[in-house]
C-alpha positions in Angstrom: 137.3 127.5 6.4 134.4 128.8 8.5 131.7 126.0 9.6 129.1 128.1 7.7 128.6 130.7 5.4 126.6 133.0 8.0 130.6 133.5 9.9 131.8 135.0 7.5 128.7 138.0 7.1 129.2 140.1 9.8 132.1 141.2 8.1 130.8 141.2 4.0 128.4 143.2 5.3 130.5 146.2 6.6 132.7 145.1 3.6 129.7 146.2 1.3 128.8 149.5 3.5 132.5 150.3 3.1 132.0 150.1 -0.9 128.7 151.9 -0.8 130.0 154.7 1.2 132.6 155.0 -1.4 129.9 155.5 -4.2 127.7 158.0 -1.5 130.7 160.3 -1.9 131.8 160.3 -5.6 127.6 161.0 -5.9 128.3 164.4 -4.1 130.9 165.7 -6.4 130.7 169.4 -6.8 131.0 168.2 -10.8 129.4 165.2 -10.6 130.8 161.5 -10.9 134.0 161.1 -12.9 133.3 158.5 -15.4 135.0 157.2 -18.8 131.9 157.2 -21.1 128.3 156.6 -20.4 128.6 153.2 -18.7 131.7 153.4 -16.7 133.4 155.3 -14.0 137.0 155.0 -12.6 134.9 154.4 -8.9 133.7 151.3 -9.6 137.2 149.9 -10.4 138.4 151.2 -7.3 135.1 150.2 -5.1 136.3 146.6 -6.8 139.6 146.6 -6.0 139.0 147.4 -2.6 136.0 144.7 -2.3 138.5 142.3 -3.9 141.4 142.1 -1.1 138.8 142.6 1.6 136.9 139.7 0.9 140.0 137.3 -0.4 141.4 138.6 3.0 138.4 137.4 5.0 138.2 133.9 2.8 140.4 133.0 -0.1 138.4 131.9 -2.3 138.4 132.2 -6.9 137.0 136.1 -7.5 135.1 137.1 -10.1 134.4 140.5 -10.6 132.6 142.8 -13.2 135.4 145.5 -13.5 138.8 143.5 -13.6 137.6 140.0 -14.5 138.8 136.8 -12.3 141.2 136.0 -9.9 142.7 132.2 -9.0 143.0 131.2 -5.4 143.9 127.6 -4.3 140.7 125.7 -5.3 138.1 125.1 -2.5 134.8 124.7 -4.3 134.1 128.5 -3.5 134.1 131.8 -5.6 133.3 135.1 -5.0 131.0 136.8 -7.6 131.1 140.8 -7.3 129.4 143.3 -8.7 131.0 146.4 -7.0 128.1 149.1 -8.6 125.3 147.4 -10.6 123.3 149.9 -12.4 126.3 152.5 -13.2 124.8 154.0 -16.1 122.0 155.0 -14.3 124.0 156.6 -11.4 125.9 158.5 -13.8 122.4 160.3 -15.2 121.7 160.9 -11.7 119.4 158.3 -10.8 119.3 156.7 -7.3 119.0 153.0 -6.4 122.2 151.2 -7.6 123.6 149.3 -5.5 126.9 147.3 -4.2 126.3 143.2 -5.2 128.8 140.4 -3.1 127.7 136.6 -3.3 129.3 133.6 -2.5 128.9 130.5 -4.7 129.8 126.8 -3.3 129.8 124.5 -6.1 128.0 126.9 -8.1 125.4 127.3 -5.5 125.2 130.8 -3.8 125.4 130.5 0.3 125.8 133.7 0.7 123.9 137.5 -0.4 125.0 140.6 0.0 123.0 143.6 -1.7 123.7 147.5 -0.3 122.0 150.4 -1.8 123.3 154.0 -0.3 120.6 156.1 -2.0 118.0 153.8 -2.6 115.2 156.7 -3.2 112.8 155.7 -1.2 114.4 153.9 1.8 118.3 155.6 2.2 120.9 153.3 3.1 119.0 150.1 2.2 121.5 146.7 3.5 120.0 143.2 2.5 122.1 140.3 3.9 121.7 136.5 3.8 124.1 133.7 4.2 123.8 129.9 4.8 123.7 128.8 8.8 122.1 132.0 9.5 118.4 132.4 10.6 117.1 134.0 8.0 117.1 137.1 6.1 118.0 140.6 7.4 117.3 144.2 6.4 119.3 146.9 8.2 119.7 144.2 10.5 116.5 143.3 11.4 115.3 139.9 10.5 112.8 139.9 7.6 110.7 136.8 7.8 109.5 136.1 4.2 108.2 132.8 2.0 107.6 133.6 -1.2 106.6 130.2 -2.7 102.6 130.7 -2.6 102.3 133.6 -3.4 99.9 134.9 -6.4 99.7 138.5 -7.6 97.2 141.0 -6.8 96.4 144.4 -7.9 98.2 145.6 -4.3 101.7 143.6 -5.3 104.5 145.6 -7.0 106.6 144.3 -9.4 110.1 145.6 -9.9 111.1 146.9 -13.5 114.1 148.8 -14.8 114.8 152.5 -14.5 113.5 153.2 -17.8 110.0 151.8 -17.8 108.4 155.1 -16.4 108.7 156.3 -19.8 106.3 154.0 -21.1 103.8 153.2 -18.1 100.7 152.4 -20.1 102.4 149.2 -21.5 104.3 148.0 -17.8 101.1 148.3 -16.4 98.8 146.2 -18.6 102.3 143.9 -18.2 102.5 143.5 -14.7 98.3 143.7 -14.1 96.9 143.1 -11.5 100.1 144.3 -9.7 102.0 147.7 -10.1 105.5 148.5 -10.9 108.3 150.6 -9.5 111.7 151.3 -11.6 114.6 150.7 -9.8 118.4 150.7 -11.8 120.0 147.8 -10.2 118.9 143.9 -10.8 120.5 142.4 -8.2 118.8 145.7 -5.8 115.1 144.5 -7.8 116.1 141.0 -6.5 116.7 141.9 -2.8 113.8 143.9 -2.8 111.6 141.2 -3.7 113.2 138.7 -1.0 112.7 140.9 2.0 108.9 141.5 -0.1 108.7 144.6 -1.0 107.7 143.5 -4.7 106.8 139.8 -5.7 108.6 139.6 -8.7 110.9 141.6 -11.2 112.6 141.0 -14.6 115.5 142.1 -16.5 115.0 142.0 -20.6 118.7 142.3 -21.1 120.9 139.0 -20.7 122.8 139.5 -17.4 126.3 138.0 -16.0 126.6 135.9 -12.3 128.1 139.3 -11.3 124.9 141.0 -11.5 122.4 138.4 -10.0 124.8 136.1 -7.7 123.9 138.4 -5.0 120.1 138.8 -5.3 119.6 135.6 -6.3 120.8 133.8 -3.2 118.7 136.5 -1.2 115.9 135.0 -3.6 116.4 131.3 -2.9 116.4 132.1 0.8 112.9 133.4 0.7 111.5 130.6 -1.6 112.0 132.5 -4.8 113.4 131.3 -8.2 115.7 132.9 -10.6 114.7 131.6 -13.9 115.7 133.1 -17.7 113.3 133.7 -20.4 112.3 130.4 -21.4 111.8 128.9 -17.5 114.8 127.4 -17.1 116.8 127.9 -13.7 119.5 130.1 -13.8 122.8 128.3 -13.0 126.3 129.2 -12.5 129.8 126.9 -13.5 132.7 126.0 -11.4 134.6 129.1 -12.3 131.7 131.5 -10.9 130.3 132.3 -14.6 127.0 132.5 -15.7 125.0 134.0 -18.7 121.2 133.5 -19.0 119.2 135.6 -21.6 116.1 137.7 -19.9 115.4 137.0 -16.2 113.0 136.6 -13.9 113.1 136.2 -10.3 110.9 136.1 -7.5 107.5 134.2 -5.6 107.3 130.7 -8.3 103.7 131.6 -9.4 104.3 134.7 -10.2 107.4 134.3 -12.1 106.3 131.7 -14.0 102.8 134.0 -15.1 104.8 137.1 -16.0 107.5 135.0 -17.9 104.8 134.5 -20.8 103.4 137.9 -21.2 104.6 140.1 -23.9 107.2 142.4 -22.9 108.7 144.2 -25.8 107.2 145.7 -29.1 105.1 148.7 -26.9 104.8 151.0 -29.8 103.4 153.8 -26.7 105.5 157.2 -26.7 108.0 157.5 -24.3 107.7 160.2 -21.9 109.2 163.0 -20.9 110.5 163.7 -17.1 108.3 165.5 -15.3 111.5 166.3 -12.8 115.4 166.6 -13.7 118.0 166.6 -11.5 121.2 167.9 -12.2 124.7 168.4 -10.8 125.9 169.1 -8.3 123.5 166.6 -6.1 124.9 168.7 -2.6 122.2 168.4 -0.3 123.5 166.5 2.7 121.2 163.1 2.7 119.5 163.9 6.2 117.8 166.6 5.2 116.8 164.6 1.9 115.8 161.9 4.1 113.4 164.0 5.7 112.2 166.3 2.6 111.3 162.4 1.2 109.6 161.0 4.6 107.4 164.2 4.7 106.1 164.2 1.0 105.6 160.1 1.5 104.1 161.1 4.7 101.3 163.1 2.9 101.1 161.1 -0.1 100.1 158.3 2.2 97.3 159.3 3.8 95.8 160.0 0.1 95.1 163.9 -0.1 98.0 165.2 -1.9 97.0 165.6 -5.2 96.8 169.9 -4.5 100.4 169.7 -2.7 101.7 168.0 -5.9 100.6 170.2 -8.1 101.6 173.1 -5.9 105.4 171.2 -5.7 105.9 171.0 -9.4 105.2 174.8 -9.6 107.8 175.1 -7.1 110.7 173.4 -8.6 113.4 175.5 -9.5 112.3 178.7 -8.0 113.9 180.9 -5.6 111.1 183.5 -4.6 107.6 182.7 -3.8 104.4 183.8 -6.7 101.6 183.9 -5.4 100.2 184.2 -9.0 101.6 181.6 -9.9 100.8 179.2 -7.1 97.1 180.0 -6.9 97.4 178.8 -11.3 98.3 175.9 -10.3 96.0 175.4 -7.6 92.9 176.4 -10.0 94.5 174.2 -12.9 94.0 171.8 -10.3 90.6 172.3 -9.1 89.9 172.0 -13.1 90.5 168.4 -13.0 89.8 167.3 -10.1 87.2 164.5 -9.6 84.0 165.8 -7.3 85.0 166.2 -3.7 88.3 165.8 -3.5 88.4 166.6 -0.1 90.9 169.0 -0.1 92.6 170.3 2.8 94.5 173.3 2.4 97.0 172.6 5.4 98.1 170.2 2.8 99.9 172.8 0.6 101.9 174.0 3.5 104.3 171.0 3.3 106.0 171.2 0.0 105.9 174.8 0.6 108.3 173.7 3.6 110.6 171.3 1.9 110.8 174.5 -0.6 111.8 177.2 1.4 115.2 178.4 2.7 114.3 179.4 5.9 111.5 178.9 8.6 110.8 182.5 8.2 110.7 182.5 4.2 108.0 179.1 4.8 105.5 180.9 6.9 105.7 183.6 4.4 105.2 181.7 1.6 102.0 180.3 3.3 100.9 183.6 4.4 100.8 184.6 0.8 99.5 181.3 -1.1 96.6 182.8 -2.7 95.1 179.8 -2.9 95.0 179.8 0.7 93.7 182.9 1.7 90.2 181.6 0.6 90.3 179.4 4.1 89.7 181.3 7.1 92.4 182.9 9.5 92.9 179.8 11.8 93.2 177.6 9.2 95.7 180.3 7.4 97.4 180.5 10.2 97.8 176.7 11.2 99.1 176.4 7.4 102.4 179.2 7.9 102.7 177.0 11.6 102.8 173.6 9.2 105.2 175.3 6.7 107.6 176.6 9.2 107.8 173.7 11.2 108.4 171.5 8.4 110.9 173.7 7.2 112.6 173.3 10.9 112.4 169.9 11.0 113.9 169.1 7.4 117.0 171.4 7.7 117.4 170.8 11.4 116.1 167.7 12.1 114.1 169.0 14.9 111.1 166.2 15.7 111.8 165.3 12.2 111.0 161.5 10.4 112.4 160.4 7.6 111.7 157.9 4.9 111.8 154.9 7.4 108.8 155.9 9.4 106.7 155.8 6.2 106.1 152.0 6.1 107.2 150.0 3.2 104.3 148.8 1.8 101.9 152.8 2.3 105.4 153.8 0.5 105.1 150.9 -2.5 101.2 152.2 -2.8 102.0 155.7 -3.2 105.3 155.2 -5.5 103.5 152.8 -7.9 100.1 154.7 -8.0 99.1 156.2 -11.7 95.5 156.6 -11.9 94.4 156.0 -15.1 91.5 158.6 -15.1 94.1 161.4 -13.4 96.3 163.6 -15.9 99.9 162.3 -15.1 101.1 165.3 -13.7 99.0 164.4 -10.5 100.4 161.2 -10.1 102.6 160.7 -6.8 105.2 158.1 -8.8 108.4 160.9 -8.7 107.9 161.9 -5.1 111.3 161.0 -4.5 112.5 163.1 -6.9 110.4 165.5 -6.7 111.2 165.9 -3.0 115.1 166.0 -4.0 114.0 168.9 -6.6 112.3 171.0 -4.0 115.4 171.6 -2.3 117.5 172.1 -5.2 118.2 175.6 -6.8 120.7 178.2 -5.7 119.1 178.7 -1.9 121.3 177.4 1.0 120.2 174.8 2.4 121.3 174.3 5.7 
């Protein structure tokens, strides 16, 4: 038995990249993910089984397990609790951001935290890693120093709600007010996001098992959160590793305990449409995603985009450039845009590089965007120059930043901004996917 917890993560860790490198794949099917109806797939039994002898390898130990159920070693006081792919039903409608769950519980306490996400949208390969004895959180495997008990909400904090709450962002923002929320599939992802502080808080309305909190919950603990269920009490596990609270919510005490008596269902507000499907096959080799993402969160940030989005979503899912069509857009804009808007017309130029197929097809497409043809020949020309070299860089990786560069919280400001005087087509909320949907089509890509 290991003197502490924090011995044994080293190896969960690669244990859990292992597993989520599994799931990368069966993502890239050239059909999609095999699955047996809407809320299974044969991969996570096999991620499970896998996770299983790894880990009862490493410690023996009781396992419990979402897939297969649970597993008798020689009694210790320990137990495994795994969730081999929380949020399944959103990866198999092709959403990013579920994620690979391993805890350890000692006397029903959890020591140890394991949450990996291999397509997080907005941050890649996203490892967030805690165990008792060790100094403190890490993140990629950088220490992340963060105490959540004293913290408060304010209209800059994000709160972390489930895939689906886009569709009704009206009602999750007068919920979660003065903060913002992102939708993210996986629980025990929310949870780890919220420990390393990207998000003070997030909830689940659906009653959850150990398997899908364990994880995120000991993350939680280590950062001064609390785990509670719907009517404040703590969330607790038994001696066998089981656990079964009704709504949760986890994060910084004073938040949690504010959002835990606001009304959260009954929204009689539409649901929305997607302003951006994805389909199978999801081929595009995740560098070059990487960077398409880091380049539109790289604009977004700096808070002059609103012309480049518009110009995206005209974009999606063509193969030739209109100039027609484009310079619509761009006076559809102009329409509804607030009084100096300060637009910069270089700005268009970078989805026009995520879109095209070549460097040479980029600078074209800039040279012909009739909305820019208005500015004069040095800026026209700076603008193909922009196009084509963001075109380089995404396919070729040539000086070329990804997601990672963009810092977490500009990233959290952009992903979670809906201006409530802006038409939502403008808002900057699916510039992951919309990124993704640039390069998509029937162009090569590499």
């Amino acid at each position: 038995m290991p003197e502490t917890q924090a011995a044994l993560l080293p190896a969960v860790i690669e244990a859990a990249r292992h597993a989520g490198d599994m799931l990368a794949a069966e993502f890239v099917r050239p059909d999609g993910p095999r699955f047996s109806d809407h809320v299974t797939s044969p991969i996570d039994t096999e991620m499970e089984i896998y996770l299983r002898d790894r880990l009862m390898a490493l410690f023996p130990a009781r396992f419990v397990g979402e897939e297969q159920g649970a597993f008798a070693a020689t009694a210790n006081g320990f137990c495994w609790v795994v969730d081999p792919h929380d949020g399944t039903r959103a990866f198999l409608e092709g959403k990013r951001g579920s994620a690979v769950s391993v805890a350890l519980l000692r006397d029903g306490v959890p020591v140890l935290g394991v949450v990996y996400a291999p397509l997080s949208p907005d941050r890649g390969r996203d490892m967030i890693a805690w165990a008792n004895g060790a100094p403190g959180i890490t993140r990629n495997g950088a220490l992340v120093p963060i105490d959540l008990r004293y913290r408060e909400l304010t209209e800059t904090d994000v709160v972390f709600l489930n895939h689906g709450a886009w569709q009704r962002p009206i009602w999750h923002a007068n919920a979660v007010a003065p903060g913002r929320f992102m939708p993210l599939p996986s629980i025990a992802y929310r949870l780890a996001r919220v420990a390393v502080g990207d998000g003070l808080a997030t909830i689940t309305l659906r009653p959850v098992n150990a398997h899908d909190v364990a994880a995120g919950h000991a993350l939680l603990l280590a950062a001064g959160g609390v785990l509670t269920s719907e009517d404040g009490a703590p969330v607790t596990y038994d001696d066998q590793g089981f656990s079964r609270p009704s709504a949760c919510f986890g994060g910084a005490p004073l938040v949690v305990e504010a959002l835990r008596t606001r009304p959260w269902r009954g929204s009689t507000e539409a649901r929305r449409v997607p302003r951006v499907t994805l389909t199978w096959p999801r081929s595009i080799p995740e560098p070059i995603i990487d960077r398409a993402v880091g380049a539109l969160l790289g604009l977004a940030a700096t808070g002059n985009f609103e012309p480049a989005l518009a110009l995206a979503r005209t974009l999606v899912g063509r193969t030739e450039y209109d100039a027609d069509v484009a310079h619509a857009a761009y006076l559809q804009w102009a329409a509804s845009a607030p009084a100096n808007p300060g637009n910069d017309p270089r700005a268009r130029a970078i989805p026009i590089g995520i879109w095209a197929s070549s460097v040479e097809q980029a600078a074209a497409a800039a040279s012909a965007d009739a909305a820019l043809t208005h500015a004069d020949n040095e800026t026209q020309l700076a603008c193909a120059e922009i196009a084509a070299s963001v075109a380089r860089a995404v396919r070729f990786g040539d000086d070329a930043q990804g997601r990672a560069v963009i810092p977490v919280d500009r990233a959290m400001q952009v992903l979670t901004s809906r201006p409530a005087n802006r038409p939502d087509e403008y808002w900057p909320d699916d510039l992951c996917d919309l990124a993704e949907a640039l390069l998509s089509g029937t162009r090569e890509h590499m």
